[in-house]
N, C-alpha and C positions, 0 to 999 in steps of 0.2 A: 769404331769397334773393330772391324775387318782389318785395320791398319794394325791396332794394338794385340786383335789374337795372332797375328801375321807375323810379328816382332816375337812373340812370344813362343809360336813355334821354330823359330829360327833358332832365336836361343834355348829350347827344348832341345833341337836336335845338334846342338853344340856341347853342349854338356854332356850328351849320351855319347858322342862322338869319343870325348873324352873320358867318359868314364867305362866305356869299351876296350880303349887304347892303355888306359892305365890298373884297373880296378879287374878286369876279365869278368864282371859278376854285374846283374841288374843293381834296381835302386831298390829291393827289395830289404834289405840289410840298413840301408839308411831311415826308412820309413816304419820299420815292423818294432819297432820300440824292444821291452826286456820286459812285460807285463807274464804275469802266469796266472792259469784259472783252476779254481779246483776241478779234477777229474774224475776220483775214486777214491775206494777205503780200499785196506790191503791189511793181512797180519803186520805185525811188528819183526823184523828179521836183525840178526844181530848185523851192527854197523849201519843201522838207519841212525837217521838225523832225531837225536829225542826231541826236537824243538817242533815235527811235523807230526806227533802223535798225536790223535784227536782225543780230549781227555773224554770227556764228553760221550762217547761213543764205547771208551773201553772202561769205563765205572760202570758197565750193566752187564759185566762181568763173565763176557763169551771169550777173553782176549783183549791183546793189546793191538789197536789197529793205526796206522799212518794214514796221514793223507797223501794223494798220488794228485799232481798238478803237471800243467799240460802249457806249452806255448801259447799265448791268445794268437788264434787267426785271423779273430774280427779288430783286428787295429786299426784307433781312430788318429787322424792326423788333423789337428786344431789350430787354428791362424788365428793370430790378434793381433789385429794391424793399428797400430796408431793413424788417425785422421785429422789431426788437430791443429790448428793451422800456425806452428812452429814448423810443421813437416813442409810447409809452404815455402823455406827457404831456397834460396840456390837461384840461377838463371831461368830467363822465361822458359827456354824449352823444355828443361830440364829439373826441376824443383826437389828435393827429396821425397815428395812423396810418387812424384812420380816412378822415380827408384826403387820405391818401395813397393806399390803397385805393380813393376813389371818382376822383384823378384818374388813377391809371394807369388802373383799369376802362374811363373814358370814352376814356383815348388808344387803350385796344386795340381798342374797338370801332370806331373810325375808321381803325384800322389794318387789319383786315380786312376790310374794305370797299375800303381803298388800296394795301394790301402784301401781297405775294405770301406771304410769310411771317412770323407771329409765334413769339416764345417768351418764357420769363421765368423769372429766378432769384430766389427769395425769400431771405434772407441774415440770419443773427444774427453767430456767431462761427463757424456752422457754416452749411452747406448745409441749408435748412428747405425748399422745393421748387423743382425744376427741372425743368419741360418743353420741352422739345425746339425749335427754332424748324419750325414745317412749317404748311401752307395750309389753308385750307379753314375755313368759318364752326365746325365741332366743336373746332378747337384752341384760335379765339376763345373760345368759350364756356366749352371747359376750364380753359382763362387763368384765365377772371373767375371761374369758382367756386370753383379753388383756392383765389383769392385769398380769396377772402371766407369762406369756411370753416376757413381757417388758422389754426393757435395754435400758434407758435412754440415748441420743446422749448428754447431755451435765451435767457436772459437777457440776454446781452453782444452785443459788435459786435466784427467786425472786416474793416472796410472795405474796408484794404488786399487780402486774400483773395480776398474776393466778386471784384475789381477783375481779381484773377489769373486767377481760373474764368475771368470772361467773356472774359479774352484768348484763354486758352487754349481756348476751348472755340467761339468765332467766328473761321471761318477766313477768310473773307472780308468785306471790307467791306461795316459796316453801321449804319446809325442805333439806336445805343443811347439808352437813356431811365432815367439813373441819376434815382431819387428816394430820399430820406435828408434826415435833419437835418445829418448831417455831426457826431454829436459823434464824434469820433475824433483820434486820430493817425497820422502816421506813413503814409497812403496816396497823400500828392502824387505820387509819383514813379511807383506805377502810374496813377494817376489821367491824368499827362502820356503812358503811352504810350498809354491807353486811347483819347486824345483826338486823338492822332497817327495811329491803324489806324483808329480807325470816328469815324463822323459822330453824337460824342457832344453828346448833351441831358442838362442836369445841372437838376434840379428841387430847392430845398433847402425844406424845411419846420421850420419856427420856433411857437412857441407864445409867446406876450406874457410868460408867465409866465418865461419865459426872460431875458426882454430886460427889465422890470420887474413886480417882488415886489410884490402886496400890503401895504402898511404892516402886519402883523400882530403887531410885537414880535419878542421871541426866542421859534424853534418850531423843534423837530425837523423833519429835511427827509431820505426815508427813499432812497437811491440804488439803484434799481431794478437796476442792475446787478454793481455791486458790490457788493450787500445792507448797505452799511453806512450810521449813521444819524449825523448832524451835528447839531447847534443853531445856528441862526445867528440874526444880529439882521436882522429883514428892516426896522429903521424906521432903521437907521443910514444915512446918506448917502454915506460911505465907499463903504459895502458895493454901496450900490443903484447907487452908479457904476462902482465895478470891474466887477457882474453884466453892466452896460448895456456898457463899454468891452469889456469880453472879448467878446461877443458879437456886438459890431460887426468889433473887429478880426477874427475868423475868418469873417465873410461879404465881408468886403471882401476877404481875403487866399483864399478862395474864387474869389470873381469875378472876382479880377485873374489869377487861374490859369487861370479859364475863357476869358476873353478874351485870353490870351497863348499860348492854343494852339487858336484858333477855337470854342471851346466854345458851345452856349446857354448860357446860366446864365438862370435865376428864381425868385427868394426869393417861397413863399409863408406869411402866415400859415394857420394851418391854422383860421381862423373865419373867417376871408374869405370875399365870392364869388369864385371862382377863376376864372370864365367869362371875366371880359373880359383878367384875365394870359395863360389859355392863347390867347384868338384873337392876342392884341397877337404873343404868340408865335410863331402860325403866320404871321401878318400878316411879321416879321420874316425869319423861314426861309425865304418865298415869295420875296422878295427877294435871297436871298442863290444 
């Protein structure tokens, strides 16, 4: 644990480093979402918005009144990390999920620092853990040791699910931070309202192994999730291109979904430095 928060502030204070040097401004701008609350009633003034008139309020016939809304202050920042043991790909040291692990770890501690509150659901096919969104440096820190101490009781995925919890369970607008490889089906459609109620960040993580085999011959290849074991020819060029085209079409057909309902999207590989993906990141969002 002391190794991993150790990694974690290093790369905390690399990022800030960077986003000092480039951005002039905190991470306050990346984390505080576009949410608004109502604040007040007010007469009607000519050149208001008639779409914020309270009807409700001016049929009892004192006037016509607008509603007045206010930036939320209380912005929650929500993780959904895939756990499922597809994320288990990659070298011993190194696995996807470990990748994944040390970049939510790093987002949340910039989040507690910027957001008034954090939470996080960890996700296989089942609910593996879920704390609460609420303030204060202890729920950071309970965040990130879950995380790192977690061992998943179940093997499979199911995206769609996790996607349903977190609607249902965020009532209010707020910058979610889905990370996953995405091998699944069948979750677009929450995926699109997820992207329509809160101010979703989609992180997808890939392993090379995915995208190109080893020339190795024919070898058993054992599916962690479905426990079942295949042969394939990993030096056939057939193969090596379908592997490579399947895998492009569901990042492309990924991102065109992220971008066709305001999403972030960022493919990382999980042996990458990830540093200058995540600033280019906030560099973006600051913008936006």
């Amino acid at each position: 644990m002391d190794e991993f928060l150790a990694r974690l502030r290093n790369f905390d204070i690399q990022i800030r480093k960077a986003v000092n040097s480039q951005m002039r401004g905190s991470f306050r701008s990346v984390f505080k979402g576009s949410g608004l609350e109502f604040s007040d009633l007010r007469i009607y003034q000519y050149g208001d918005d008639v779409r914020a008139i309270d009807w409700n309020v001016s049929s009892k016939g004192h006037g016509t009144f607008v509603k007045v809304f206010r930036e939320e202050k209380d912005q929650t920042v929500f993780f959904v990390v895939d756990v499922s043991a597809s994320q288990q790909v990659g070298p011993q040291h190194r696995a996807k999920l470990d990748a994944t692990k040390e970049v939510c770890g790093v987002l949340a501690m910039s989040a507690i620092r910027e957001a008034s509150h954090v939470g996080m659901y960890c996700f296989s096919d089942q609910k593996e853990r879920y704390i609460k969104p609420s303030n204060g440096l202890k729920t950071g820190y309970q965040l990130i040791m879950s995380l790192f101490k977690l061992q998943p009781e179940s093997s499979r995925t199911n995206l769609a699910d996790a996607l349903l919890f977190t609607l249902n369970c965020l009532k209010r607008r707020s910058v979610v931070i889905l990370l996953s490889d995405f091998i699944d089906q069948g979750y677009e459609h929450n995926l699109k309202a997820l992207a329509r109620k809160h101010d979703l960040v989609v992180i997808h993580f890939y392993d090379q192994r995915e995208v190109s085999l080893p020339r190795l011959g024919i070898i058993p290849v054992h599916d962690t999730e479905s426990g079942h074991t295949v042969w394939l020819n990993t030096s056939s060029v057939s193969f090596r291109n379908r592997l490579r085209e399947t895998f492009l079409q569901n990042q492309t057909r990924l991102e065109r979904l992220c971008k066709q309902f305001n999403a972030n999207y960022l493919a990382l590989d999980s042996q990458e430095d990830f540093i200058p993906k995540l600033v280019e990141l906030f560099r973006v969002r600051k913008k936006q």
